[in-house]
C-alpha positions in Angstrom: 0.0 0.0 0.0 2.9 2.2 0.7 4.1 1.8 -2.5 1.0 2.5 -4.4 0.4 5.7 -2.3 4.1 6.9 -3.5 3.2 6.0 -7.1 0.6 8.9 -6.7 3.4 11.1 -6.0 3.8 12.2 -10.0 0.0 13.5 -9.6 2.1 16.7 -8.0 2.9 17.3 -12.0 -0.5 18.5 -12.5 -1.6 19.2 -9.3 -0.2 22.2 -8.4 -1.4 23.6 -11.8 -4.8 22.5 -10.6 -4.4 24.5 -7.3 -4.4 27.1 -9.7 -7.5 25.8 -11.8 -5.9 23.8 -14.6 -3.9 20.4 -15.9 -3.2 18.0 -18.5 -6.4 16.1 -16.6 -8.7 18.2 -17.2 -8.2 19.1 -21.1 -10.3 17.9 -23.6 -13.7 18.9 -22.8 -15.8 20.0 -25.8 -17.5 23.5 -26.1 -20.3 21.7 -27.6 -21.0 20.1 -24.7 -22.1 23.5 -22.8 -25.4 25.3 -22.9 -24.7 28.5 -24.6 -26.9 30.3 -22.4 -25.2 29.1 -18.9 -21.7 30.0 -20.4 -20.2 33.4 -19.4 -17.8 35.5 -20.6 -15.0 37.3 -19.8 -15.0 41.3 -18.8 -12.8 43.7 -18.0 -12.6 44.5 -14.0 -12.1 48.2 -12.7 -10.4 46.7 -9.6 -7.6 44.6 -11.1 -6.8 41.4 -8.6 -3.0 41.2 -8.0 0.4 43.1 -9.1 4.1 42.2 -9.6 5.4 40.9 -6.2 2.8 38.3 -5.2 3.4 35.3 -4.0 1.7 32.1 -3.1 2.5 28.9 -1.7 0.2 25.1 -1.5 1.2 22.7 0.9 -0.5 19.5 -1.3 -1.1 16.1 1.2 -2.3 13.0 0.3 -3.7 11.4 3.0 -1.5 11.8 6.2 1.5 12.4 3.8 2.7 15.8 3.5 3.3 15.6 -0.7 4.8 18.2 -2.0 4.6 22.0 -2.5 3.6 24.7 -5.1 4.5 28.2 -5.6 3.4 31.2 -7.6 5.5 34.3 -7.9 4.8 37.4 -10.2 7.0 39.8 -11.1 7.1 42.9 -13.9 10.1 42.1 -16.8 10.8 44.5 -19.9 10.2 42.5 -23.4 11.3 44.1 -26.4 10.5 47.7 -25.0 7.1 46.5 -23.3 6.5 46.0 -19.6 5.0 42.8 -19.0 4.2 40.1 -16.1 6.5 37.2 -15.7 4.7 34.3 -13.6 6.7 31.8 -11.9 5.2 28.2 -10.9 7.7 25.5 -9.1 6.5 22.4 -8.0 8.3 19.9 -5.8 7.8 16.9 -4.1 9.1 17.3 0.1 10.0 15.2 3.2 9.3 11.0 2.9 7.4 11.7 -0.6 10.8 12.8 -2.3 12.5 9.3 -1.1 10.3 7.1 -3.2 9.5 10.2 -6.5 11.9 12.7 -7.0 9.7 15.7 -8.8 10.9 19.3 -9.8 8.9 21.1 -11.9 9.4 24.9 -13.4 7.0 27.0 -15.5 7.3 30.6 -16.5 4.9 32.7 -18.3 5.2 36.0 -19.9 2.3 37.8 -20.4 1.0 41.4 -21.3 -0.2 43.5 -18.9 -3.3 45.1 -20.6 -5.3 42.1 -21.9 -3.5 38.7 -20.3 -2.3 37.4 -23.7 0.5 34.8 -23.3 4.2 35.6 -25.2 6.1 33.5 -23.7 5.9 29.8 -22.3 8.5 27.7 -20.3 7.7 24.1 -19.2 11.1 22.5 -17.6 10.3 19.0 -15.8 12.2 16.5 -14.0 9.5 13.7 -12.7 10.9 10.7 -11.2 14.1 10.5 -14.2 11.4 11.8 -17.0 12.1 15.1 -18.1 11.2 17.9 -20.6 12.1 21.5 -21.5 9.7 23.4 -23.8 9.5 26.7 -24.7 6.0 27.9 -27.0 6.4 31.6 -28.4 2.7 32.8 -29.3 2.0 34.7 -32.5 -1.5 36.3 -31.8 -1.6 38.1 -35.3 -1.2 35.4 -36.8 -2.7 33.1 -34.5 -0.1 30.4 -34.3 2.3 28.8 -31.9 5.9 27.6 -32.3 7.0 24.7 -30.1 10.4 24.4 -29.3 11.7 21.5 -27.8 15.3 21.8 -25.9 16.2 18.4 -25.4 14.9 16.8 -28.8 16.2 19.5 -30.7 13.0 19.9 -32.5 10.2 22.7 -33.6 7.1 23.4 -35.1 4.6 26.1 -35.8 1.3 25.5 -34.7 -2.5 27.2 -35.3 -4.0 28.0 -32.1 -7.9 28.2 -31.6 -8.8 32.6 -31.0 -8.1 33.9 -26.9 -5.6 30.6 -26.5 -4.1 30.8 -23.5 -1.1 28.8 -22.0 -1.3 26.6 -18.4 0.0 30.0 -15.8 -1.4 32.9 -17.7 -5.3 31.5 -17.5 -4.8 31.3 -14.2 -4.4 35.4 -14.2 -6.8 35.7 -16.8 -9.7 34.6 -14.7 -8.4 36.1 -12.1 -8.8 39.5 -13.0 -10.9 39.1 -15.8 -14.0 36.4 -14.6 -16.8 39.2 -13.5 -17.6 37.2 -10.1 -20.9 39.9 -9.3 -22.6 38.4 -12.1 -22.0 34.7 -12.1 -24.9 32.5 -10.6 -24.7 29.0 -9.8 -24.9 26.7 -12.7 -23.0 29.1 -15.0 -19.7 27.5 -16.8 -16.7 29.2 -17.5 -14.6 28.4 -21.2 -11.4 29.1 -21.9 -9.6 28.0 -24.8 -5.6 26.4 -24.0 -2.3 25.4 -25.7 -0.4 23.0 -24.1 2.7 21.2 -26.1 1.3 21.2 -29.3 -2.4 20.9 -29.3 -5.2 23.1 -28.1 -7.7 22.2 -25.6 -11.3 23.8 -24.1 -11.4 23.8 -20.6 -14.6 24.2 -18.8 -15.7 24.9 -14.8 -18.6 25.4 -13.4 -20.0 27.7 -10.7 -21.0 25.9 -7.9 -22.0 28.8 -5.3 -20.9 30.5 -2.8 -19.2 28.9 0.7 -17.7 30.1 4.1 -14.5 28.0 5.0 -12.1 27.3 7.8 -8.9 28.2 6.6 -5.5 28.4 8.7 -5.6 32.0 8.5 -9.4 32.3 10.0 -12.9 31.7 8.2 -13.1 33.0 4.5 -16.0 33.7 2.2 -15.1 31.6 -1.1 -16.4 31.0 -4.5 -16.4 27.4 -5.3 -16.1 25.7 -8.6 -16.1 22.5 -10.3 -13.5 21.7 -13.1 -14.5 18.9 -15.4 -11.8 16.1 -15.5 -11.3 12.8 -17.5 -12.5 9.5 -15.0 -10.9 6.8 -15.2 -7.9 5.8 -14.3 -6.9 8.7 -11.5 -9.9 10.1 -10.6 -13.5 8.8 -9.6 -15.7 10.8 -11.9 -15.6 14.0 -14.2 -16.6 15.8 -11.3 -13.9 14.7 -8.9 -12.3 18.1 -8.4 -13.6 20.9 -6.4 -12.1 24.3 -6.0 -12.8 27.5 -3.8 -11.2 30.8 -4.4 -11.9 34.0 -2.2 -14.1 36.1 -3.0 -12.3 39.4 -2.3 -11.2 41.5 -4.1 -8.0 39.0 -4.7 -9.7 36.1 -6.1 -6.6 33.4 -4.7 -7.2 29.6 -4.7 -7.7 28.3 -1.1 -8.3 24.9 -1.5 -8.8 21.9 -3.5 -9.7 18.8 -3.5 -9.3 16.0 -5.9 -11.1 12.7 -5.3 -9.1 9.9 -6.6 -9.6 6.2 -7.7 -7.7 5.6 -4.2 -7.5 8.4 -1.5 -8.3 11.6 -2.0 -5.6 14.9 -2.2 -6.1 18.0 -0.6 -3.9 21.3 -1.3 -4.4 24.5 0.9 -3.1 28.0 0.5 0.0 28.2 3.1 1.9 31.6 2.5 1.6 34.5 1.2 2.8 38.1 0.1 2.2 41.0 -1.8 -1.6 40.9 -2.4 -3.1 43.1 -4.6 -6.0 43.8 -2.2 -6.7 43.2 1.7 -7.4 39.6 2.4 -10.7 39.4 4.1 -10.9 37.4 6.9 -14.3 36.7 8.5 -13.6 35.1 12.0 -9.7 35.0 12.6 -8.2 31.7 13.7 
């Protein structure tokens, strides 16, 4: 049983990119499969929802194991004369996990300021001996991505499907751009992704609204459902379940992810440099 719970470990690889609402798990969802009229869209906020110099950090445990970590940093970087956001994600396994699977995972994205549109993508994995280094430069005039691989030694350019975003930058996008006073519960949220080499729709729905005990004190959240492949990791399609807070920050506090065996829970541990106060109801 041990074992089999270390297997899990590589799960980290996505989940921390779940923790902030998206993985390889959860593409391949079909538009088609949405009622048009319970699908919202995106809207430019007058209160925008972070700035360079956050920080967050997920403890992820599965079970009693403490897995692994996530963190997300944003910073401001010049790009060809244009100041833009540069988000870093790093995942690692800690502790007993990193005995049995060794993971350390980077991912940058650069990203404009005004309207969230990815440039620049960075994928640079080390999972248990299996690794990868990707970069994807994004051509929105012409609406095409080249993939560059760094260990292969290979490229190609690539058509991507209109608003494509890559795996850190949607997480900014909805962010500051998903018009929460609006939203009721039912609605579904679309956003089309590039990931390697292919695009993908990824859908969530809008579950309500929930008060939750957090180690900082009680928070009001926004929860969600993203819709994920069952099978083989997790129990159903609706397996994963997501709140964010509902000020004026929007961060992920928690999730949890119901799997064929066990379950993983990841919680919001640090932070830094929020955008807006982080309302607390009751404190701990």
């Amino acid at each position: 049983m041990l074992l089999r719970t270390f297997a899990f470990m590589k799960l980290q690889i996505w989940l921390w990119l779940i923790v902030c609402n998206v993985s390889m798990p959860l593409i391949g969802q079909e538009i088609s499969e949405i009622d048009s009229t319970q699908s919202i869209a995106f809207q430019p906020q007058s209160k925008t929802a972070f700035k360079a110099g956050e920080w967050l950090k997920f403890r992820i445990h599965y079970g009693i194991f403490n897995a692994s970590y996530a963190t997300l940093e944003l910073t401001e970087e010049v790009r060809d004369g244009q100041t833009i956001f540069h988000a870093k994600g790093v995942g690692r396994t800690t502790g007993f996990a990193r005995w049995f699977f060794k993971v350390d995972d980077y991912y940058d994205s650069y990203f404009t300021k005004n309207d969230n549109r990815p440039l620049h993508f960075i994928r640079n994995i080390n999972e248990g001996g299996y690794k990868k280094h990707l970069t994807i430069d994004f051509d929105h005039q012409r609406k095409q991505a080249t993939v560059r691989d760094l260990k292969k030694k290979t490229a190609g350019t690539y058509d991507t499907d209109p608003h494509v975003q890559d795996l850190i930058s949607f997480v900014y996008l909805l962010r500051n751009k998903l018009d929460v006073s609006t939203i009721k519960k039912g609605d579904f949220v679309v956003v089309n992704l590039f990931f390697d080499a292919s695009n993908y729709a990824f859908k969530f729905k809008f579950l309500g609204r929930e008060t939750i005990r957090t180690k900082f004190g009680t928070v009001n959240t926004l929860k969600f459902r993203p819709y994920v492949q069952s099978g083989r990791v997790f129990r159903s399609s609706e397996s994963i379940t997501l709140w964010v807070s509902s000020d004026g920050n929007k961060i992920p506090l928690r999730l949890q992810a119901d799997l064929s065996v066990g379950s993983i829970i990841a919680d919001l541990d640090e932070f830094k440099g929020l955008k807006n106060p982080f309302e607390i109801v009751v404190k701990k």
